[in-house]
C-alpha positions as CSV (number, residue, x, y, z in Angstrom):
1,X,-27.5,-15.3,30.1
2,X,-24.5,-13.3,30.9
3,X,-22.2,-12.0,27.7
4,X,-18.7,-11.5,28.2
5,X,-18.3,-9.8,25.2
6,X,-21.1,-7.4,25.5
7,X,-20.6,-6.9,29.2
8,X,-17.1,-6.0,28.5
9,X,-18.1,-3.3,25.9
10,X,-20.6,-1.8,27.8
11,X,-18.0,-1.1,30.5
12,X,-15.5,0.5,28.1
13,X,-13.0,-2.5,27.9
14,X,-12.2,-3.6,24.7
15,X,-10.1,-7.0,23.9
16,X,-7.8,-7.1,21.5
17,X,-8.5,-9.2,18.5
18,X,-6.3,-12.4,17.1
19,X,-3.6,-11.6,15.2
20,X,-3.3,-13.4,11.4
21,X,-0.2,-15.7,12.0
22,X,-0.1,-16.4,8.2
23,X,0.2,-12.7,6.7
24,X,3.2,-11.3,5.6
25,X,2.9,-7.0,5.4
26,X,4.1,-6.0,1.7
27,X,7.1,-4.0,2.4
28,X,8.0,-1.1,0.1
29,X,9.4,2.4,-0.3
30,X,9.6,5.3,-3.3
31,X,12.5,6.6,-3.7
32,X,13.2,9.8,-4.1
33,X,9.6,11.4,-2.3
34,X,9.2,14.2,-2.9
35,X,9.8,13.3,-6.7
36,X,9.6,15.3,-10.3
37,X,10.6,13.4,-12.9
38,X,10.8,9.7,-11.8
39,X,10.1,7.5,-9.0
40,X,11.5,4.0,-8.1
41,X,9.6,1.4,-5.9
42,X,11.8,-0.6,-4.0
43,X,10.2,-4.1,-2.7
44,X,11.6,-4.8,0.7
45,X,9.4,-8.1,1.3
46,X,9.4,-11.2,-0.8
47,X,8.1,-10.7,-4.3
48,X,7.2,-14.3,-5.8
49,X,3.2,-13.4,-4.5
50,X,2.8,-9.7,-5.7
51,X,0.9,-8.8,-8.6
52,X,0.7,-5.4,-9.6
53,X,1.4,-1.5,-8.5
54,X,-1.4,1.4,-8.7
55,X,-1.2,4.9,-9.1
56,X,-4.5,6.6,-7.8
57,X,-5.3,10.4,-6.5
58,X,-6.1,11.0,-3.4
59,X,-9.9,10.7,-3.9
60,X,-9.1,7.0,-5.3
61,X,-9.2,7.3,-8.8
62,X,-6.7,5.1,-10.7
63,X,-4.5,6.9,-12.8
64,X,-2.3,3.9,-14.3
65,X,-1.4,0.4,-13.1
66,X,1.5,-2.0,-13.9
67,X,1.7,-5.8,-13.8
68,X,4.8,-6.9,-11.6
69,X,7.3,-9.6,-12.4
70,X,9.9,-10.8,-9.8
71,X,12.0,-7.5,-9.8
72,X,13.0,-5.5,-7.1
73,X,12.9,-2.5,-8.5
74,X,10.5,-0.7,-10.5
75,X,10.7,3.1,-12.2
76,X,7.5,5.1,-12.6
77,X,7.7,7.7,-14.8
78,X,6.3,10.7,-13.4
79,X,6.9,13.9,-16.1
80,X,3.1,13.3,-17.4
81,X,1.6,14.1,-14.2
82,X,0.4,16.9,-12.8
83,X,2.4,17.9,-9.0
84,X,0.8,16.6,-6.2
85,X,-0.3,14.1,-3.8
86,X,-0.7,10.4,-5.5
87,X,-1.3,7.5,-3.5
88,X,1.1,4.2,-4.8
89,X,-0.4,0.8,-4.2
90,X,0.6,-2.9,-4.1
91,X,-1.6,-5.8,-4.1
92,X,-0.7,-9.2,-3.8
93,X,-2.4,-12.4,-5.3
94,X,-4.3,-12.8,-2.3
95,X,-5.8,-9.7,-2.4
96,X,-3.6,-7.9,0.0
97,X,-2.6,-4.2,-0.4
98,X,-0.3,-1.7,0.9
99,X,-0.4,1.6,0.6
100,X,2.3,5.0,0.1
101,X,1.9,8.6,-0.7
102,X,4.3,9.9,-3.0
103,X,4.2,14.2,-3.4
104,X,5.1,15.0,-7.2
105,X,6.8,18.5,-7.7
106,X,7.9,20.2,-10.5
């Protein structure tokens, strides 16, 4: 029985998958980055479905983690921390998440 799917990868052409009509990408930038004493997170996309922002390291570790309201605007205070490369995260209630790095100096 002939496979267009497999037949397809074994020749090295690959289709591209469906894209989800339904998904809206969280939009967001930190502001100022490179930062030393604070950071703010400015929500670009809609904000009535997103639920809360992480700070992890680069190997994934959460550091702290805030519960959002409808702002626009948060301010993460960064003095505590030591300078580096932090990864800041935004989930929504679905589950969703996107992703920035923010550098710390001193």
């Amino acid at each position: 029985m002939y496979n267009d799917v497999a037949s397809c990868l074994q020749q090295g052409i690959y289709r591209k998958g469906e894209v989800a009509k339904n998904y809206e990408a969280i939009e967001f930038e930190l502001m100022p980055n490179p930062a030393t004493n604070s950071v703010d997170v400015i929500i670009l996309s809609p904000v009535s479905t997103l639920k809360k922002i992480t700070l992890r390291t680069m190997l994934g570790q959460t550091i702290n983690q805030w519960k959002m309201d409808d702002a626009k605007r948060y301010t993460i205070y960064i003095n505590n921390y030591l300078p580096g490369i932090y990864i800041v995260e935004i989930t929504d209630n679905a589950g969703k998440n996107e992703k920035r790095k923010l550098i710390i100096q001193k």
